[in-house]
C-alpha positions in Angstrom: 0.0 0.0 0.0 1.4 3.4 -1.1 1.9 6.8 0.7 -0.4 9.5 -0.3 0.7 11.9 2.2 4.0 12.5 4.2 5.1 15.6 6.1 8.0 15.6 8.0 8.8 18.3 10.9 5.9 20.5 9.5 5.2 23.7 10.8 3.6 26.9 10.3 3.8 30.1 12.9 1.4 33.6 12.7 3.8 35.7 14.4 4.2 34.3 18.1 1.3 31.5 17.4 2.8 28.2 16.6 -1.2 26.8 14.6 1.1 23.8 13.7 3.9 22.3 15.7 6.6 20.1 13.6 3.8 17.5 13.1 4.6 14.0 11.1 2.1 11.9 9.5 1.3 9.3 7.1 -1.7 8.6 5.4 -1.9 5.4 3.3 -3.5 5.5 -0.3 -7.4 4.4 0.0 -8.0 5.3 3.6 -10.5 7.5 5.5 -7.5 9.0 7.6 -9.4 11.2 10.4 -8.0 14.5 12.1 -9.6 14.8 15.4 -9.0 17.6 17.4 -11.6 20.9 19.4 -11.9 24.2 17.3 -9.1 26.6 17.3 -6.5 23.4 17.1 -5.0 24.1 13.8 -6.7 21.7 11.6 -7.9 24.3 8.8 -4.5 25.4 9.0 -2.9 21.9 8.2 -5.1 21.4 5.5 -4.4 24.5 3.8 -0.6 24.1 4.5 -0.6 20.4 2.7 -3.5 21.7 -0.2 -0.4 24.1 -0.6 -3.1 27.4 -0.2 -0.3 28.7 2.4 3.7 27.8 2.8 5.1 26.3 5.7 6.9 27.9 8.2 9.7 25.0 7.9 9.4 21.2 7.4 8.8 19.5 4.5 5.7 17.6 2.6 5.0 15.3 0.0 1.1 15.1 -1.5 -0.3 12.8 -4.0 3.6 12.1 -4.8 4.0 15.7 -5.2 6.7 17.8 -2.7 5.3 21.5 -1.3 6.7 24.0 -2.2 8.2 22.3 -5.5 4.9 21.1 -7.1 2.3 23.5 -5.3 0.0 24.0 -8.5 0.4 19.7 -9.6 -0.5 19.4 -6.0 -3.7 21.5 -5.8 -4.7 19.7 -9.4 -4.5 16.5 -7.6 -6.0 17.6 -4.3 -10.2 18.3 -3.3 -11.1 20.3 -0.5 -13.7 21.2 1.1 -13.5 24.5 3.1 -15.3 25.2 5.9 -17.9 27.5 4.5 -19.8 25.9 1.3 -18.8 29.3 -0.9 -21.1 29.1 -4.2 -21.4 31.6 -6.1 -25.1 31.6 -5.0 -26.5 33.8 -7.8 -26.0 31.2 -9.9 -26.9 27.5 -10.9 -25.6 24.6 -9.3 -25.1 23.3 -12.5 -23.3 26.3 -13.4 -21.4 26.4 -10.2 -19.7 22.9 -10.6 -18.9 23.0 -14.5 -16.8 26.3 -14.1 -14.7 24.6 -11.5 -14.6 21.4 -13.6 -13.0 24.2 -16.4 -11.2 25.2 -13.8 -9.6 22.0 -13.0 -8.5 21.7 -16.6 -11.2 19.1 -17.8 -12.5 19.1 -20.9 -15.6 20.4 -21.8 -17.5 17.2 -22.2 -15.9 15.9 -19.2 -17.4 18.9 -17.1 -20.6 18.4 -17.9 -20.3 14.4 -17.2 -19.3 14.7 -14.0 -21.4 17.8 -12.9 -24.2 15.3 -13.7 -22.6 12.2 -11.8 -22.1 14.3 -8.7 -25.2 16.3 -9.0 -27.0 13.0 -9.0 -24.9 11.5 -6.8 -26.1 13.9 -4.1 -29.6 13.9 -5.2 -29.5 17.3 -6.4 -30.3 16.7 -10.2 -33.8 18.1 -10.4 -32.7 21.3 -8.8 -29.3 21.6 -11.2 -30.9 24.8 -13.0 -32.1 26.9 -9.9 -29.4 29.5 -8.0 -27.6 27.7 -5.0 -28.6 30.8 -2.9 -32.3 29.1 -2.5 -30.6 25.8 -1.2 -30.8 24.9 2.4 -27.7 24.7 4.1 -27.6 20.9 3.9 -27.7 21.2 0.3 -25.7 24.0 0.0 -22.6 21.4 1.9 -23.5 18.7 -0.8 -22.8 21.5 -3.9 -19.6 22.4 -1.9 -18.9 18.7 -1.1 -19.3 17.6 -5.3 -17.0 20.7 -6.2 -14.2 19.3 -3.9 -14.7 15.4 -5.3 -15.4 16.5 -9.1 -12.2 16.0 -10.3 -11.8 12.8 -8.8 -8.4 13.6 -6.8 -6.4 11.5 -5.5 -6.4 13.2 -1.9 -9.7 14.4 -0.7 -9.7 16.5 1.9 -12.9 17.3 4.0 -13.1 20.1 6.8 -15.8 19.4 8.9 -18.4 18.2 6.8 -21.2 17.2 8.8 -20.8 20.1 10.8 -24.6 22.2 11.4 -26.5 19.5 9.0 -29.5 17.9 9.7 -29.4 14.3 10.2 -30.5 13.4 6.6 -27.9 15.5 5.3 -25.5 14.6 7.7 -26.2 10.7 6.6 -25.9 11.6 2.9 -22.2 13.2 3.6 -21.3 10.0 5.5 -22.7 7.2 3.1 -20.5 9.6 0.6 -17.5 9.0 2.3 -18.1 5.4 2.6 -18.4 5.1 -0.9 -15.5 7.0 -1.7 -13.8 4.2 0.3 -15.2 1.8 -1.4 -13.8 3.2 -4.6 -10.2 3.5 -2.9 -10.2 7.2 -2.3 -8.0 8.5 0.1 -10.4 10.7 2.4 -8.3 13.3 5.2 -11.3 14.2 7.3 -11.0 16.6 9.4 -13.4 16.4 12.5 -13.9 17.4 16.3 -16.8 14.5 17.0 -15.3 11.6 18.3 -18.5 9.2 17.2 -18.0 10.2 13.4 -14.3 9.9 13.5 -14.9 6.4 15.0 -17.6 5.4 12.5 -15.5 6.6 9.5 -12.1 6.8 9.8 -9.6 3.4 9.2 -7.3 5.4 11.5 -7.4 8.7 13.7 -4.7 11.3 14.4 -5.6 13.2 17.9 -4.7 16.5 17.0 -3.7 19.6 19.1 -1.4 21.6 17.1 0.8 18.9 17.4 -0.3 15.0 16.8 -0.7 13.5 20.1 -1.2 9.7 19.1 -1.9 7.9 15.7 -3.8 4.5 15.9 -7.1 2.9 14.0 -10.5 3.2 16.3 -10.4 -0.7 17.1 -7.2 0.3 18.8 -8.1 2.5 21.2 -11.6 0.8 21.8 -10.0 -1.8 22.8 -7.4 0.1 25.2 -10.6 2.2 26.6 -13.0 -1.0 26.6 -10.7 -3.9 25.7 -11.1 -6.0 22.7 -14.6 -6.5 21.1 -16.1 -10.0 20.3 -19.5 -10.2 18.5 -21.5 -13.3 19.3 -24.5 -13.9 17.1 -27.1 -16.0 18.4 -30.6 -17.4 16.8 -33.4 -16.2 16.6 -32.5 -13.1 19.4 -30.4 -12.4 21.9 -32.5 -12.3 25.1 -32.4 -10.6 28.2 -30.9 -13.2 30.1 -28.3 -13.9 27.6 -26.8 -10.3 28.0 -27.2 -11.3 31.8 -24.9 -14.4 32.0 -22.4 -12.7 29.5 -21.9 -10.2 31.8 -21.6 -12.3 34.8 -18.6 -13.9 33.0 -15.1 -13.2 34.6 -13.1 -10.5 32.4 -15.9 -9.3 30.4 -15.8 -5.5 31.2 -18.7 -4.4 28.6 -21.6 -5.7 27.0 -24.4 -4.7 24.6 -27.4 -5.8 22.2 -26.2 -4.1 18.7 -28.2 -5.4 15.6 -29.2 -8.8 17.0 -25.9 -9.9 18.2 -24.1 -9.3 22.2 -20.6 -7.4 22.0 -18.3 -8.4 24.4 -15.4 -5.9 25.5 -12.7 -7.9 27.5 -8.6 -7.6 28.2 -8.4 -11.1 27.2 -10.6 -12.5 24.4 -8.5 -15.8 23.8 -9.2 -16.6 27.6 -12.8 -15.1 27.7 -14.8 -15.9 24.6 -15.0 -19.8 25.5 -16.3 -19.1 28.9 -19.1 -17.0 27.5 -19.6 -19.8 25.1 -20.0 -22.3 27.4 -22.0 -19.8 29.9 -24.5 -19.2 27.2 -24.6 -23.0 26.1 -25.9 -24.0 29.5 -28.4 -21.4 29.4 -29.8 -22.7 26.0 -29.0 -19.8 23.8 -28.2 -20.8 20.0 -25.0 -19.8 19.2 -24.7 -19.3 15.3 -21.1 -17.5 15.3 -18.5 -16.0 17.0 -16.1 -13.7 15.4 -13.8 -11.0 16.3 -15.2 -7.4 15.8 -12.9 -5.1 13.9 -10.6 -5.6 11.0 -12.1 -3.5 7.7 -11.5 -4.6 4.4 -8.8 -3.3 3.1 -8.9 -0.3 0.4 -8.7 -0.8 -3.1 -6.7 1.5 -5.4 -9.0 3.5 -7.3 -9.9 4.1 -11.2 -8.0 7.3 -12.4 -10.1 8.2 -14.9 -10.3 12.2 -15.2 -6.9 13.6 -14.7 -6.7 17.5 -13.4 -4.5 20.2 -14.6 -3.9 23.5 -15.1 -6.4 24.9 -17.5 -5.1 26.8 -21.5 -5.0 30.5 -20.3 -7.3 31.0 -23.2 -10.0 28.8 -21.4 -9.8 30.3 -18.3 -9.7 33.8 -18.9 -13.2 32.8 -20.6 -14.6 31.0 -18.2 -13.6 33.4 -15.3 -15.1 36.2 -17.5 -18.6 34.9 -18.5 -19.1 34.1 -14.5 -17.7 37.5 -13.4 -20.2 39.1 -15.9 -22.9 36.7 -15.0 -22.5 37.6 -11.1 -22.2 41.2 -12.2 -25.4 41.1 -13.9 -27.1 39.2 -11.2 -25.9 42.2 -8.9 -28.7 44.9 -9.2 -26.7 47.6 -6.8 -23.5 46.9 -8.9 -25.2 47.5 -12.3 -26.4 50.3 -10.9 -23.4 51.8 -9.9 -21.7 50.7 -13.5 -24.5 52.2 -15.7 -25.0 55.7 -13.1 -22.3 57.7 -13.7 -22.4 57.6 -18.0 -26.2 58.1 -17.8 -25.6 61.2 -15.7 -22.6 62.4 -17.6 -24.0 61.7 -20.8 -27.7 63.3 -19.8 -26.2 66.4 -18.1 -23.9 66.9 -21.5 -26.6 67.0 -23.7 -28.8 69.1 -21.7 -26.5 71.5 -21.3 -25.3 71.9 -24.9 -28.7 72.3 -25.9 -29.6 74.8 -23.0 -26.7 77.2 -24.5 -28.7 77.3 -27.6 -31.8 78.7 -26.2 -30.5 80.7 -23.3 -27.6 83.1 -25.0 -24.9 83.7 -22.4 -24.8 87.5 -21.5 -21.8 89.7 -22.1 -20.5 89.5 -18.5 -20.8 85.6 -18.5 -18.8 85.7 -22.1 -15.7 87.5 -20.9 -15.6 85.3 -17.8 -15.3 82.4 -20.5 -12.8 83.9 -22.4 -10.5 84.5 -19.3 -11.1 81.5 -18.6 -10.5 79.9 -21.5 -8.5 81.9 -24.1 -8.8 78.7 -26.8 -13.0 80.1 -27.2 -11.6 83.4 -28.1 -13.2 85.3 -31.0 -15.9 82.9 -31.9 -19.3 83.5 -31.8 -21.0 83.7 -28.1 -22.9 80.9 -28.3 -20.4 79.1 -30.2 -18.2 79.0 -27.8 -20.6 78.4 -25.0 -21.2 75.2 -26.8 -17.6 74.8 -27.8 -16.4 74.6 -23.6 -19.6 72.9 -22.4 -19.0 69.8 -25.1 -15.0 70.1 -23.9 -15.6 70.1 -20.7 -18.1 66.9 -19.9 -15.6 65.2 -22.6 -13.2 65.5 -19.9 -16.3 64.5 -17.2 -16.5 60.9 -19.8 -12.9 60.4 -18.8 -13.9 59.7 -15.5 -15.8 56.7 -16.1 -13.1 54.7 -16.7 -12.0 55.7 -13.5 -14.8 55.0 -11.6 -16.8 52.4 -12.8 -14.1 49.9 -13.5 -12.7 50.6 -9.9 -16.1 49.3 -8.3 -16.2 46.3 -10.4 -12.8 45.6 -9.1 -13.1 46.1 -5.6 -16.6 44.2 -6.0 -14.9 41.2 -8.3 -12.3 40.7 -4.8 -14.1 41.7 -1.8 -17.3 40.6 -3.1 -15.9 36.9 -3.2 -14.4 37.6 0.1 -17.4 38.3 1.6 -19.2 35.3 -0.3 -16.6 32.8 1.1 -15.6 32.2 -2.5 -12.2 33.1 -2.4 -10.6 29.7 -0.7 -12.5 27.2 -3.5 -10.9 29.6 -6.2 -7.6 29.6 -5.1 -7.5 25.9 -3.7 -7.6 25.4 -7.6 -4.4 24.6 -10.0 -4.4 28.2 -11.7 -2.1 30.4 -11.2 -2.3 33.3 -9.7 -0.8 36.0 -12.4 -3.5 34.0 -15.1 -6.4 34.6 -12.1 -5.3 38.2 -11.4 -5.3 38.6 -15.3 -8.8 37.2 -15.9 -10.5 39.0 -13.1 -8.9 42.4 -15.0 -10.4 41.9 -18.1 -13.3 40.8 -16.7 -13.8 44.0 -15.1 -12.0 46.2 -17.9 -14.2 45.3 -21.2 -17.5 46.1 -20.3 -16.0 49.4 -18.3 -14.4 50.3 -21.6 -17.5 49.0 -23.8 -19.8 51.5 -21.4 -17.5 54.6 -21.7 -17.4 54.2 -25.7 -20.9 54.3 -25.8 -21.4 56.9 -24.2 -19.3 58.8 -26.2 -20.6 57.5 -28.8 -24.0 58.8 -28.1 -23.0 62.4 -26.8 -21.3 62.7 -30.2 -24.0 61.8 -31.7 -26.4 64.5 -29.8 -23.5 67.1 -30.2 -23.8 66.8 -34.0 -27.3 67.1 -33.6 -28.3 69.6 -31.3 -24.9 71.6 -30.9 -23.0 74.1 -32.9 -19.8 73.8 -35.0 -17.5 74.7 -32.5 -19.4 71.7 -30.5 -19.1 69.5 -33.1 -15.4 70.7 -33.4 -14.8 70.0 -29.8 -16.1 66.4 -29.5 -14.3 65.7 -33.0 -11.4 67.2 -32.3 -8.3 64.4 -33.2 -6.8 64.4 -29.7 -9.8 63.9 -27.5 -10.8 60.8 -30.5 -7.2 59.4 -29.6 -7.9 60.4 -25.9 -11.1 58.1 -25.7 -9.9 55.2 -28.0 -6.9 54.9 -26.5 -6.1 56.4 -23.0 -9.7 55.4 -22.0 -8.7 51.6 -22.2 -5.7 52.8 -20.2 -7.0 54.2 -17.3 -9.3 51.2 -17.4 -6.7 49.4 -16.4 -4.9 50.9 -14.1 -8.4 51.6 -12.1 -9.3 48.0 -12.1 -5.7 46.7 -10.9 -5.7 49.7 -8.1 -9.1 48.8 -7.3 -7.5 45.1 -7.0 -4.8 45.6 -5.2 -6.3 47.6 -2.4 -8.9 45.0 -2.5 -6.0 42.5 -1.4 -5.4 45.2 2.1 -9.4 46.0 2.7 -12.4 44.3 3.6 -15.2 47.3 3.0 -15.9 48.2 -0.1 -16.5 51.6 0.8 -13.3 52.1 2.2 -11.6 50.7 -0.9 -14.0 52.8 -3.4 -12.5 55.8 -1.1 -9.4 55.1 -1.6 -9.4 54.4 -4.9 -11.4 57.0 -5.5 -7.9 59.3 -5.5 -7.2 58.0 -9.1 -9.8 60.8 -10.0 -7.8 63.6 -9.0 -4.4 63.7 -11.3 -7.6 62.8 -14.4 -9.6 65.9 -13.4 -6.4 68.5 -13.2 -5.2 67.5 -16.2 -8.8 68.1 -17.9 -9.3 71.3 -16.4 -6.0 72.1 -17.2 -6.8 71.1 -21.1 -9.5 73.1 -21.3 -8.6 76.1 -19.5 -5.5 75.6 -22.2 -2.8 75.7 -19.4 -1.8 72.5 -21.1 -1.8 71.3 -24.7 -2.5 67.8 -25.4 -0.7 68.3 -28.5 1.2 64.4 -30.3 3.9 64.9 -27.8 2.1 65.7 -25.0 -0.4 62.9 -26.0 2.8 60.0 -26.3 4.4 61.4 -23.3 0.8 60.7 -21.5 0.3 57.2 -23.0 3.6 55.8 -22.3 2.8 57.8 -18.5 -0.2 55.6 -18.5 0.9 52.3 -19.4 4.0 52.3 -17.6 1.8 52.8 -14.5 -0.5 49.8 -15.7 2.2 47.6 -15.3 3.7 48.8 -12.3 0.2 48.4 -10.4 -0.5 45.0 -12.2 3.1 43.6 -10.6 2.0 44.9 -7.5 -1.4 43.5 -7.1 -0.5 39.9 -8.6 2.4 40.3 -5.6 -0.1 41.4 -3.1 -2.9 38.8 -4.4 -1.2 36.3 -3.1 -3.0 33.0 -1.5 -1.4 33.4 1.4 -2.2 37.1 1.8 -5.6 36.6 0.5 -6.5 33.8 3.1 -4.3 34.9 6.4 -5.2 38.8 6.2 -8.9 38.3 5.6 -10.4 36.7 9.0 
């Protein structure tokens, strides 16, 4: 029988808090190996440490073959976990929710689909595949999280408390599923503070308190608690005064009546079991066996038949993408926020444009606009009225890719913070530069989409309702280059600000604040446009660009080092 797990000496510290003491352990492949220990021990922590979600303080590990801190992403392909919190994305499907992890996990598309059926009927939540997780009860809701972990068929499964605040059905279904993942040859690490489930489960249990106190297999330390168990079946029913004459013998210390046989505890079941046979013969009882209790079959090594990777960049950035926008979309507040500020910008633009037509600025109000903005000088007064109020909001439309992609942002990471999704996501093979990359786009397309069609459309009412100076304004060649290409820019650096202070805070109005200084520097550089203290002339206009996209990929380096699993996971509590 193989090794599917091996750590040696290891240990992880928080500061002055040793969570896991130079611990050593070895799980055999096609075992239910259970973790026992109270809340607070360090058992989360030891599972993320050997689903390589966090790096050891020292020691060493080997997983599914695989060492830590060598083959972390092979590892987390050919590990399941389930977290303690479910974490669905509970806006939508189940079925939805399982075949983007099976993309994640680098199967192929008709693989996803045939085993988010197997699973989804495996757990007996077929019939509900199509409606969002968010109306399952919480027993379901464990199920979903349980079939996410298991859907890839690793070759580790690792389970954190999985019966924990079920019902009893529910609680029954998660057991027979471990059971049968035995049965299969699955290596299951179950992590558990109740004793009774360990004892009904596990082929061996680790006693657990930061450090492991003592490794044996349930038998074991029944038998040191009770001594060793002997079943005795007799015909048609043990009766009353069966159990009493067993227990009169010398050296039994426990009996019972358990499914229509008497266990027997004694220290000394060679010496004991043919005194209770005789004791019960003289009292006519019909013996029809006597066996030795304990002793489980032993595992079987399981089919490999859907092996997990890293998924094509191509394939994930898609997949990561059409849930993003799905969730967005879902998100009533959030498309509210993204489709706010162009409405407003773009409604107050036109508006104002046409109110200079039919309310002529008076003489005083002129001069105040040429002093202000020499670049208006000698055209007609309405003219250039029109002229500085289409300038002006076009400087107002380069805030939306300031602000709106910055919300997605913030939203895309603290939004899966506070949805518990974050640990499933990252307990995936994908990497985290291709994650931190997906979420960007995700957030930077429609942002960029939005603010071109705006633009689009308050060109559009400019030609229509506004003079030529308006029409030369919105047209003019370096606010078309401004919108086409800076626009996409500033996209960018919003939504990796927006991500990397998302990786330091958990309120998303504190992050919006912050970020919300990206709009200063865009607004002085406006004003400063229009009021022609600055000429956005080609050089001006390069010097800007390459400003911009330097910038983009300073702040992208940043956030992919600050989104970190580690980081992620131990600075969000």
């Amino acid at each position: 029988m193989g090794i599917a797990l091996r750590t040696e000496k290891l240990t992880k510290r928080f500061d002055r808090l040793v969570a896991v003491d130079g611990i050593d352990l070895e799980v055999r492949e096609g075992e239910v190996f259970g973790f026992l220990g109270p809340n607070g021990a360090g058992k989360t922590t030891t599972l993320r440490l050997v689903c390589a979600l966090i790096a050891p303080t020292s020691g060493t590990a080997e997983v599914a073959g695989y060492r830590l801190g060598v083959d972390d992403a092979k590892i987390r392909a050919a590990v399941g976990i389930l977290t303690e919190q479910p974490g669905l994305y509970e806006r939508q499907s189940a079925w939805e929710n399982l075949v983007f992890y099976a993309t994640l996990y680098g199967l192929p598309t008709a693989v996803a689909a045939k085993q988010a059926e197997r699973y989804l009927r495996l757990m007996g939540l077929w019939e509900r595949r199509q409606e969002p997780t968010a109306t399952f009860s919480r027993g379901m809701k464990q199920k979903m999280a349980i079939a996410r972990a298991a859907l890839h068929e690793p070759r580790i499964l690792f389970l954190d408390e999985p019966t924990t605040g079920l019902d009893p059905d529910a609680a029954k279904t998660v057991r027979d599923f471990i059971v049968a993942l035995r049965g299969e040859g699955r290596t299951v690490f179950l992590c558990t503070h109740n004793l009774d489930e360990a004892d009904r489960l596990c082929d061996r249990i680790a006693f657990f308190r930061h450090k492991v106190i003592r490794i044996d297999s349930p038998d074991e330390l029944r038998a040191e608690l009770y001594g060793r168990a002997t079943e005795i079946r007799l015909l048609p029913a043990p009766r009353p005064e069966d159990l009493a004459r067993v227990r009169a013998v010398a050296g039994v210390r426990e009996a019972r009546f358990e499914n229509g046989s008497i266990i027997v505890a004694s220290t000394d079941p060679l010496r004991t079991n043919p005194l209770l046979v005789r004791a019960l013969v003289e009292g006519g009882a019909e013996i029809a066996y006597v066996t030795g209790r304990g002793g489980r079959s032993p595992p079987r090594t399981p089919p490999m038949s859907v092996v997990a990777r890293t998924p094509e960049r191509t394939t994930l950035v898609r997949a990561v993408c059409v849930r993003e926008w799905r969730e967005a979309i879902g998100n009533k507040l959030l498309v509210g926020m993204t489709l706010l500020p162009p409405v407003v910008i773009l409604g107050t633009g036109v508006l104002a444009v046409a109110a200079a037509a039919i309310n002529p600025p008076s003489e005083r109000d002129i001069q105040a606009l040429y002093s202000a903005a020499p670049a208006v000088r000698g055209l007609d007064p309405v003219d250039a009225v029109q002229g500085f109020i289409a300038t002006y909001f076009l400087i107002l439309f380069m805030l939306i890719p300031t602000v709106v992609p910055l919300t997605m942002a913030i939203y895309s990471v603290i939004g899966e913070k506070s949805m518990r999704t974050l640990e499933p996501l990252l307990a995936t093979p994908v990497g985290v530069g291709d994650l931190l990359f997906a979420k960007s786009l995700a957030s930077t397309v429609p942002s960029v989409i939005v603010t071109w069609t705006a633009y689009a459309f308050y060109l559009t009412s400019v030609v229509l309702l506004g003079s030529r100076a308006a029409v030369n304004a919105v047209t003019a060649p370096r606010w078309v280059l401004a919108i086409l290409v800076m626009v996409p820019l500033l996209t960018l650096l919003s939504v990796n600000l927006g991500i990397l202070i998302s990786t330091r805070v958990n309120d998303v109005r504190v992050a919006q604040q912050i970020g919300g200084l990206v709009v200063v520097p865009v607004v002085a550089i406006g004003i400063a446009q229009v009021t022609g203290r600055v000429v956005l002339d080609n050089g001006a206009f390069l010097q800007m660009t390459t400003v911009l996209i330097v910038l983009d990929l300073a702040v992208f380096w940043l956030a992919k080092i600050a989104f970190q699993r580690e980081n992620i996971l131990v600075r969000w509590r």
